[in-house]
BAKOL-24155 format. One line per 8 residues: number of its first residue (from 0); their letters; for each residue x, y, z of C-alpha. Coordinates in pm, 1 decimal. Each point is the difference from the previous one (the first is absolute). Layout:
! BAKOL-24155
NUM> A> X:Y:Z  ...;
This chain:
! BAKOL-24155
0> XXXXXXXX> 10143.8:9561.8:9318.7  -101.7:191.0:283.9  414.7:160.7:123.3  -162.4:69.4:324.4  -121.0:-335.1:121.7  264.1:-197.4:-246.5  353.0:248.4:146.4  -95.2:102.9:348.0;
8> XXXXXXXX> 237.9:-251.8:157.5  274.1:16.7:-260.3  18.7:440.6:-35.3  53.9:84.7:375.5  339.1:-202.1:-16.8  95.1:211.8:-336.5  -142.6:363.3:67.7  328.4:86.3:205.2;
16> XXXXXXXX> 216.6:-108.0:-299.2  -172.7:72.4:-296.1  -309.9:245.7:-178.5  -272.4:-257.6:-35.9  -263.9:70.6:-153.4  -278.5:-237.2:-92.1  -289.2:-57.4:-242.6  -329.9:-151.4:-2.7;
24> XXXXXXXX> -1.8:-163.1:-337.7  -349.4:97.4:-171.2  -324.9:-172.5:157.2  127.4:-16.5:351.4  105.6:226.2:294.5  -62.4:374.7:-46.6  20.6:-68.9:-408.3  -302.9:3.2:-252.5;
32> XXXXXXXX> -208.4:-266.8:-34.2  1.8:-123.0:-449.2  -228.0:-244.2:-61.0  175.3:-97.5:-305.1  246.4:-231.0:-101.5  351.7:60.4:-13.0  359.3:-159.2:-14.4  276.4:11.1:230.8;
40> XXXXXXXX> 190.3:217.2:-232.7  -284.5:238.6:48.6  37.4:76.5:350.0  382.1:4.1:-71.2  -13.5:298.1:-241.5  -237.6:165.5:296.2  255.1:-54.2:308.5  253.5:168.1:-261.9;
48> XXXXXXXX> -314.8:285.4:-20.3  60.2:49.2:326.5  371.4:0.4:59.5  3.1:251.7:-258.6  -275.0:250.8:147.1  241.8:-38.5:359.0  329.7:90.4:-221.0  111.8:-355.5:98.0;
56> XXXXXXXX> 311.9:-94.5:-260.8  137.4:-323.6:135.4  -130.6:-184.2:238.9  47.0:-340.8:212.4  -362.6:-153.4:-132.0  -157.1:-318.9:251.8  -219.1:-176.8:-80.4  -194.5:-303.7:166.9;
64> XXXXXXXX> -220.3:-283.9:-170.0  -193.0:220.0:-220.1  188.9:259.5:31.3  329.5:-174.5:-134.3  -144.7:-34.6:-335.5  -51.1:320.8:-32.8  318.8:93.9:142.0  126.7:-222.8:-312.2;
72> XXXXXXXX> -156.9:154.4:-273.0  59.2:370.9:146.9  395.7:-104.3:-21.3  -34.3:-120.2:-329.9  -274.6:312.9:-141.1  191.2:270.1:191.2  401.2:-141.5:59.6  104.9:378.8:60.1;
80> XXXXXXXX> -234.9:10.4:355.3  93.1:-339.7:150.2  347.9:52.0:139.3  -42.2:-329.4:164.4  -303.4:-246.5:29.8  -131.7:-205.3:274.0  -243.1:-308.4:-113.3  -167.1:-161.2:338.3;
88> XXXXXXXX> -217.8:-311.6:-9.1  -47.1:-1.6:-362.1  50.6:-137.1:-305.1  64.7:47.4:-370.2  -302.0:-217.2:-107.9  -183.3:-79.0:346.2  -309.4:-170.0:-208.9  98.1:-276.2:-229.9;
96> XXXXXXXX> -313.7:-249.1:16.4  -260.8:126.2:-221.5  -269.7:-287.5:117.3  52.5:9.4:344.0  89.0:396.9:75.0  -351.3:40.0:-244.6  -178.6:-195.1:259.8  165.8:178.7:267.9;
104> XXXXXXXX> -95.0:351.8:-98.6  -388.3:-166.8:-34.6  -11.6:-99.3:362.2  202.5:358.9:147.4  -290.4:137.2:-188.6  -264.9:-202.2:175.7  180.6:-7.4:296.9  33.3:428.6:-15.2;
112> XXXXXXXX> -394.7:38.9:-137.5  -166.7:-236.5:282.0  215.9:82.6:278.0  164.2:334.3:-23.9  -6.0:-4.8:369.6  137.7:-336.2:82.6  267.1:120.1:-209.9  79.1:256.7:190.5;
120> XXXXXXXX> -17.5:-186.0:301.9  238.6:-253.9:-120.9  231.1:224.4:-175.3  -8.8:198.6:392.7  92.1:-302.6:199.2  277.7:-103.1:-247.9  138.2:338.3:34.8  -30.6:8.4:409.5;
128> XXXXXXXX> 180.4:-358.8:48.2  265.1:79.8:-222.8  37.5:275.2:252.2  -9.6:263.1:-298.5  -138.2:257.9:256.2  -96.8:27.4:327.7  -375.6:20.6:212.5  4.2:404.1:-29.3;
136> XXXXXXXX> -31.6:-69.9:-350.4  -295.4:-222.5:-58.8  -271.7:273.8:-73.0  231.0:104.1:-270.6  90.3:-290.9:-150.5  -337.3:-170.9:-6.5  -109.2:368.8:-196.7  277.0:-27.9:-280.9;
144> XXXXXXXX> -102.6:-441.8:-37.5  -394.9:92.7:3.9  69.4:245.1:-216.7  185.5:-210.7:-303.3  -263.3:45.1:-336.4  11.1:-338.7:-133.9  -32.0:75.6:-381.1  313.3:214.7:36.8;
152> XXXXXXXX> 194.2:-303.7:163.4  -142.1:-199.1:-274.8  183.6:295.1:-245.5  291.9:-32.6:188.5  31.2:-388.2:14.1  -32.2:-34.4:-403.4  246.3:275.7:-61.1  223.0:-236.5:204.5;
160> XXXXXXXX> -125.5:-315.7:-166.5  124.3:193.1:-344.3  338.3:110.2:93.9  310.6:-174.3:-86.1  375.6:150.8:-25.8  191.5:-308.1:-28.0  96.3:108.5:-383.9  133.6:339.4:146.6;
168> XXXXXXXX> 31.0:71.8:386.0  398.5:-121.0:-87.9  39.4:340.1:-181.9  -95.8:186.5:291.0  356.5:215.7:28.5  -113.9:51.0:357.3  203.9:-154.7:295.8  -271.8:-251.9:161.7;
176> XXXXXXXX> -89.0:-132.3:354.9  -204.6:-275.1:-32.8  -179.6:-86.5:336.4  -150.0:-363.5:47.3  -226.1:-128.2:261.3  76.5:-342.9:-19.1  -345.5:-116.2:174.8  -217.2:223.7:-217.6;
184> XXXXXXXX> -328.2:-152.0:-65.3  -134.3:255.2:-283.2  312.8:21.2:-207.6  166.4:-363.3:-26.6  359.5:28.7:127.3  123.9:-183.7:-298.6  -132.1:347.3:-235.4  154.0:233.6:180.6;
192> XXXXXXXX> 337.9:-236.0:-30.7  -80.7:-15.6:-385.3  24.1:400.3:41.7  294.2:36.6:195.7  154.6:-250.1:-271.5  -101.8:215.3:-286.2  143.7:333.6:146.4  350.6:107.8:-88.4;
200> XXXXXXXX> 203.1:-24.6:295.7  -268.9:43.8:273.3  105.5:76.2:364.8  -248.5:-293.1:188.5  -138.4:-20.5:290.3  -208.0:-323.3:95.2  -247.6:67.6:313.6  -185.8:-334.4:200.3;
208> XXXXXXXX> -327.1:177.4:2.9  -326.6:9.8:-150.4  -119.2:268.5:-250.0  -85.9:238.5:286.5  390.7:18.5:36.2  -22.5:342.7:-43.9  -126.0:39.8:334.8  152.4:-272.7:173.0;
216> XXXXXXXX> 301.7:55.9:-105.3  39.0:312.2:-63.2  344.5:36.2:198.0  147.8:-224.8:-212.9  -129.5:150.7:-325.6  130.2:376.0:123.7  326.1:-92.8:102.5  40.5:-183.4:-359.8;
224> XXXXXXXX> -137.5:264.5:-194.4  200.6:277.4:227.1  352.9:-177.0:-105.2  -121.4:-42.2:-378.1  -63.6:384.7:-51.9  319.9:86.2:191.4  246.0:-286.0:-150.4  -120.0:151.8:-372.3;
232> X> 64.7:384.8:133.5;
């Protein structure tokens, strides 16, 4: 997603420690818009793209909710670049219920077409109690939620609905830090367990918040992610 609005609590606490450098995966941030369809793998072999343009050889690779799928298939499609992997409120098959996610996507659709702007307004007052950032911020957050194009979330939410690694993401040679909010209400607890369970020896770190964890605890998540890194240096 979006590294600005998804990182800005979690990068100040790294900066001092490590080069960060973060990506807006395609359709969101400073990246292109593609209204096309594509998989998870796809924007996996671009985030290597980009690595590659920077000179980046090995790196520590995070990734939350979406993001963590495609951190798993860029450990599995390019092993030599993840030195170590970090797979944050995800899962390895996060939609499992064909009837019921089908119906799901329906209504998001309605819900995006007919009220793009209750949307917004909703997805801005869920970010603001969770105390993901403060007053001076409101002008800019309300611009990156109004913003959102709904057929590209659409794009987004069925490459999701088509990824699975369960078969593979215990090949991954990569050390893993699995991080689970244990209160998440967009990706059930119990799948990001079913992850951390299929993982060869993953270093786990079980969180009591919601899925905006990344903000709200974002202390937490640095100081576990600081002593993975250094523990595997």
């Amino acid at each position: 997603y979006d590294s600005v609005e998804t990182f800005s609590r979690l990068v100040p606490l790294l900066v001092d420690r490590f080069r960060v450098i973060m990506i807006d995966q395609r359709n969101y941030g400073g990246s292109s818009s593609l209204y096309e369809d594509y998989e998870i793998e796809t924007v996996a072999d671009e985030i290597a793209a980009v690595l590659d343009v920077l000179e980046v050889r090995q790196a520590t690779v995070f990734g939350y909710s979406m993001g963590g799928m495609v951190t798993q298939a860029l450990a599995r499609r390019h092993p030599g670049l993840v030195g170590r992997a970090v797979y944050a409120a995800t899962a390895a098959k996060p939609m499992r219920r064909p009837v019921v996610d089908a119906i799901g996507m329906v209504l998001l659709r309605v819900l995006w077409k007919v009220g793009n702007l209750e949307g917004a307004r909703l997805s801005h007052a869920v970010l603001r109690h969770a105390g993901a950032y403060g007053p001076e911020h409101d002008r800019w957050l309300w611009d990156v939620m109004l913003a959102r194009d709904t057929e590209l979330n659409m794009r987004a939410l069925r490459a999701i609905k088509r990824f699975d690694s369960r078969k593979w993401v215990s090949q991954v040679p990569a050390p893993v830090l699995v991080i689970i909010p244990t209160r998440d209400q967009i990706i059930p607890p119990g799948h990001q367990y079913e992850l951390a369970g299929l993982v060869k020896d993953p270093v786990v770190l079980e969180l009591g918040g919601r899925h905006e964890a990344i903000f709200t605890h974002a202390a937490h998540i640095a100081e576990a992610v600081v002593e993975f890194v250094e523990k595997a240096q």
